[in-house]
C-alpha positions, 0 to 999 in steps of 0.5 A: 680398228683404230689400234690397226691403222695406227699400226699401219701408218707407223709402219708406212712412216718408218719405210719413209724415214728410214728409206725401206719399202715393203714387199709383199709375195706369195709362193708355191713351194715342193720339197723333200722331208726325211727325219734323222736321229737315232730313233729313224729308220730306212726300212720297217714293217707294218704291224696289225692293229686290234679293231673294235669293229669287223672290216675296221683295221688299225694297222700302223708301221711300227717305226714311222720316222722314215731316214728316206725323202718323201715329197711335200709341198706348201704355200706361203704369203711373205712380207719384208722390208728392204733398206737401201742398203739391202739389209732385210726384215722378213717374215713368211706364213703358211700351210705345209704337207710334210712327208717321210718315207720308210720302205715296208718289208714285213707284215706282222698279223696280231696273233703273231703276239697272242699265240708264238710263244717262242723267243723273238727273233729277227723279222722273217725268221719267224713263222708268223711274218709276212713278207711284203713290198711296200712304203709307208709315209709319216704326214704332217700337216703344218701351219709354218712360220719363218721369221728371217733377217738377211741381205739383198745383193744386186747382180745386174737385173737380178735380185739375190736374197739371202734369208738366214732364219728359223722355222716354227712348224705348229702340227695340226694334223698327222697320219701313218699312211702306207702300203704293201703287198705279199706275193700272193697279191693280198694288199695290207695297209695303214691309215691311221691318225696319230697325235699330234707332233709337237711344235717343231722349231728349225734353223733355216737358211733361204735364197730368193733370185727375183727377176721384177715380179717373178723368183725362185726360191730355194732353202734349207732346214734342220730340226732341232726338235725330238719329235718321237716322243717315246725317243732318250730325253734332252741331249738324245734328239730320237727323230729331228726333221730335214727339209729341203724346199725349191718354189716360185716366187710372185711379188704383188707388191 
């Protein structure tokens, strides 16, 4: 306790001596996620999992890594000193739903593998597959972390903030979830818990306009990390993340 007061107000004692004050917001933020690399794909299919129990289904798509937008949203705490001289120290905390998109064009049964013996060929050129429509979405759950440095310029009774940065995304959880339909009306789906991503670390850049306590946010990020583990190595990245994030902005302090 006394470590954190003293913390506190050595933090108070610098924003004094050196003219910064300290802004605390909270935000509210949507996007759009897709993943890139050579390991993505734009379209795939939805392969039948065996299952240890009747009624149970371990169906899964058979690549995740959607090249197509899907719709995230999160919330954030954010707290920053501002100079004088506009010059900001900022750091943003919080929980993110994370979402990729691939279109689903075929349904594969499990005895496809267990009983055609035939050389593979290309999807519906074989007897077993099932055509479908369909989507399925990669979902991440996050804990996000964005320390920034940048600059706050004044344009009349507006503030513009300008907050080049990196994001460190910490997975807790992820799920294969999607959805298709034959023809005939039979509906085949996936649901599945995968393992857990590994740290993602992207480079941000991010722009607040506050009118007094309210503002709008926007912002860019780009991966750096391979996030499909069974991708080439170093150098190679198989599915890196993109993200683009719009959100509203309400300061407290």
């Amino acid at each position: 306790m006394k470590t954190t007061l003293l913390t506190l107000f050595s933090l108070f004692l610098i924003t004094q001596v050196y003219g910064q004050k300290i802004e605390l917001s909270f935000q509210a933020n949507s996007g759009l996620f897709h993943y890139s690399g050579k390991s993505v794909a734009a379209t795939s299919f939805i392969n039948e999992g065996a299952s240890d129990a009747p009624g149970q289904t371990n169906n899964y798509t058979n690549n995740p890594y959607g090249s197509k937008n899907g719709f995230s949203y999160g919330g954030d705490v954010q707290a920053q000193f501002v100079s004088k001289s506009g010059f900001i120290v900022g750091l943003q905390a919080g929980y993110e739903l994370l979402r990729s998109k691939v279109d689903i064009t075929y349904y594969e049964p499990l005895y496809f593998y267990l009983f055609y013996s035939a050389p593979l060929e290309p999807l519906g050129n074989n007897p077993y597959q099932v055509p479908v429509k369909g989507q399925a979405f990669l979902q991440d759950q996050d804990i996000n972390i964005n320390p920034y440095i940048g600059y706050r310029l004044q344009i009349k009774q507006i503030k513009l903030d300008l907050m080049p940065g990196i994001d460190l995304g910490f997975n807790v959880i992820s799920y294969d979830k999607g959805k298709a339909t034959a023809s005939d009306g039979t509906v085949y789906r996936t649901d599945l818990k995968l393992p857990d991503a590994p740290a993602d670390i992207r480079l941000r850049f991010g722009v607040a306009a506050l009118y007094k306590k309210w503002g709008l946010t926007a912002s860019f990020a780009d991966g750096l990390t391979n996030l499909d583990k069974n991708a080439p190595g170093a150098g190679s990245p198989g599915a890196h993340s993109e993200l683009i994030r719009f959100g509203i902005i309400y300061r407290i302090l």
